[in-house]
N, C-alpha and C positions, 0 to 999 in steps of 0.2 A: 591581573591576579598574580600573586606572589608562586601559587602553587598552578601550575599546569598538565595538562596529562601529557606523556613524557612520547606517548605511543609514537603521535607526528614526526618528532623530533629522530625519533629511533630509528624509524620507516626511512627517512630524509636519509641519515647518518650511512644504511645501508645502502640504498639507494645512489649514494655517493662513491661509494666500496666499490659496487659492479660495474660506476661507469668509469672509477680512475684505476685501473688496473696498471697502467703502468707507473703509476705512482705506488704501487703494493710492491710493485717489484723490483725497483727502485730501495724500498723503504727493506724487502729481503735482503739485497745486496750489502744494507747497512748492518743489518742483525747480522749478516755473515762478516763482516770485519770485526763486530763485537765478539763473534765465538774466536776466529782468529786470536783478538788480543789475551781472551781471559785463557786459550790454550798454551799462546806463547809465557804468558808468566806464572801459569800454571806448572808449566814444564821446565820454562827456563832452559829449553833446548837451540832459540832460535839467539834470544834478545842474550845482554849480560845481568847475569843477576843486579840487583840492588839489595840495597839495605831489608831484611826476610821483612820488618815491622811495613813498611813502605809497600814490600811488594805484595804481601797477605792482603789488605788492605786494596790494593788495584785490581785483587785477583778475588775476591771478594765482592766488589763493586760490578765488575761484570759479569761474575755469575750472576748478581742479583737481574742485571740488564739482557743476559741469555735467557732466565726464565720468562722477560716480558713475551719472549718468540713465542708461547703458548700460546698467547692471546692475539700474535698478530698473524700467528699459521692459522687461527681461525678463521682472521676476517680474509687470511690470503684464497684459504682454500670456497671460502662465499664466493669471493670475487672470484676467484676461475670457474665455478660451478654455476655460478649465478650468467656469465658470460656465456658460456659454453652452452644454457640452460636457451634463454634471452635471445642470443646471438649479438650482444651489445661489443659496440666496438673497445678497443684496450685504452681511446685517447683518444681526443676532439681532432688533435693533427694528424692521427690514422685515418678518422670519419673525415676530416676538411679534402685529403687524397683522394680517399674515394668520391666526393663529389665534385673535385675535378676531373678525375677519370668515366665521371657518366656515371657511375655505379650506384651513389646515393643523390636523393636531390637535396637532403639538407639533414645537418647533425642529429636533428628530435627520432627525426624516426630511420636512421641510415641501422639496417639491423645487418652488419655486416664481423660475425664474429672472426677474430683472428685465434684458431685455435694451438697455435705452442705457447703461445701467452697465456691461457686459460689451462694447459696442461702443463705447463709451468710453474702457474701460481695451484696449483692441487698439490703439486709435486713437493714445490718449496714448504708448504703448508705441513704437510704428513712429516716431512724431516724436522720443521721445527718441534713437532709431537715427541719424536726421536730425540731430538737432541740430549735434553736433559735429563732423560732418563736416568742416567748414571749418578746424579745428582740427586734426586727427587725418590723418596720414600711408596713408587708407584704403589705398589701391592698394598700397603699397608692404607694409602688415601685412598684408591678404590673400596675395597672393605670398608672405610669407616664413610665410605660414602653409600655404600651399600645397605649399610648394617642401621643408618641410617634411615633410608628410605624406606626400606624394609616396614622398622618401628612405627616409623609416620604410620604407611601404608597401615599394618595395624590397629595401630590404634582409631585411623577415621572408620576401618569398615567393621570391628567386632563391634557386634550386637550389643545389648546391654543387658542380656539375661547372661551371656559369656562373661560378661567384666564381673559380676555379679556370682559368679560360681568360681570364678579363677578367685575373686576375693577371697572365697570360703578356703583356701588354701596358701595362697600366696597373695602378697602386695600385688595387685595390679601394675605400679612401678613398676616392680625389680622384677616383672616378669616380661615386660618392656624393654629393660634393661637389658638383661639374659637374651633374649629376642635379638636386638641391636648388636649384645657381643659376638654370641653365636656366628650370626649371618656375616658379622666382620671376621673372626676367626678360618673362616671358611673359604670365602671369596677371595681374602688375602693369601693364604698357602694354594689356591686354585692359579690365582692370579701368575703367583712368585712363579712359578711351572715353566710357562710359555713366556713370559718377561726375558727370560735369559739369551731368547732369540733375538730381543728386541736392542738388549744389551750389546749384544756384538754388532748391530749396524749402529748403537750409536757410537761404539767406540773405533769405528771405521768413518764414523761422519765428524770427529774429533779429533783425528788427524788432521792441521794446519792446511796442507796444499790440496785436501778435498776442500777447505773452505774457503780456499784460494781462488781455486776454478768456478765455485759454485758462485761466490761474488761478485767476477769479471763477468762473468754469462748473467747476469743480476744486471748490473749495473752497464753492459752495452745495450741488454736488451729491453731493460727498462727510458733509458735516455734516447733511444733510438725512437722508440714508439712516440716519448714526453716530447723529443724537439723537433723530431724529423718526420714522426708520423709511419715509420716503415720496422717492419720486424726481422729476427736475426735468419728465421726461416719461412720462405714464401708460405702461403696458406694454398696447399693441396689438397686437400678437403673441399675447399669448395668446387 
């Protein structure tokens, strides 16, 4: 069949998420060289300038590639919550160790969570939420995502002797409308308030050598788990 239900696939896709974690973290480490580059020519503090048409253009392209981090702090923060949840190992070569150590007797069911891998990828997850903030019109997309739902939400639950009396005075519309803007108007200056907190850790997590640090602890602790099977910090928890 051309069209299929997608659900399988979805289930699968996640289900891949929880069990390769250190490939999430790994893939963090990368997003952290991309904040790196687009802050370096952002600022033009570290590199030498270029040509501005040349460098807008580079510094442009990776903001676009920093906001992908929204969508991969999602699946980071699945995959450490999903782990930590589970108890699913970070890597087949973490699971293959423990079953030569007696601990598991084989990769399907070794439920062996290693958790600073799982609080790690929570960690990196929430910071990519951060990052962009300074970037991104938060207040204003909350609201209009608010103001949004809102409307839906009204319109499926009034009655139809309401829609029918709100006639008698107003457009049903534009009182939908009015409804939608309202509730954006609202949410967004609510929003704007407590944002300005959020603002100062992103503009702490935008400094170059915090994403320096953050992508070396990425990228030992992710390859470590991918080739070697062992983490940066024993598991004391268990």
């Amino acid at each position: 069949m051309l069209f299929q239900d997608p659900w399988p696939l979805i289930q699968d896709l996640f289900e891949w998420i929880a069990h390769s974690q250190s490939i999430m973290v790994v893939l963090s480490g990368m997003m952290c060289l991309v904040w790196i580059g687009y802050e370096v020519n952002r600022r033009g503090s570290i590199l030498k300038r270029k040509t501005d048409d040349f460098e807008f253009d580079i510094t442009k392209f990776l903001r676009g590639l920093s906001y992908l981090g929204i969508i991969l702090g999602i699946i980071c923060i699945w995959a450490g919550a999903t782990g930590l949840i589970l108890k699913i190992p970070p890597s087949d070569k973490y699971a293959e160790n423990l079953i030569t150590q007696g601990i598991c007797t084989d990769i399907a069911t070794c439920s062996a969570v290693d958790h600073f891998t799982c609080i790690w990828l929570i960690f990196m997850g929430v910071i990519m939420f951060l990052k962009p903030i300074n970037d991104l019109p938060w207040a204003g997309i909350i609201g209009l995502f608010a103001g949004a739902a809102v409307a839906i939400i009204v319109s499926m639950i009034i009655p139809d002797w309401a829609v029918e009396w709100i006639a008698g005075y107003i457009n049903p519309k534009w009182a939908l409308i009015i409804i939608f803007l309202v509730v954006a108007a609202i949410v967004g200056l609510t929003v704007k308030f407590w944002i300005d907190a959020l603002m100062m850790i992103s503009k702490v997590l935008s400094w170059p050598p915090i994403a320096v640090i953050l992508m070396v602890v990425c990228f030992i602790q992710g390859f470590a788990l991918w080739i070697w099977g062992v983490s940066l910090i024993p598991n004391l928890l268990t």
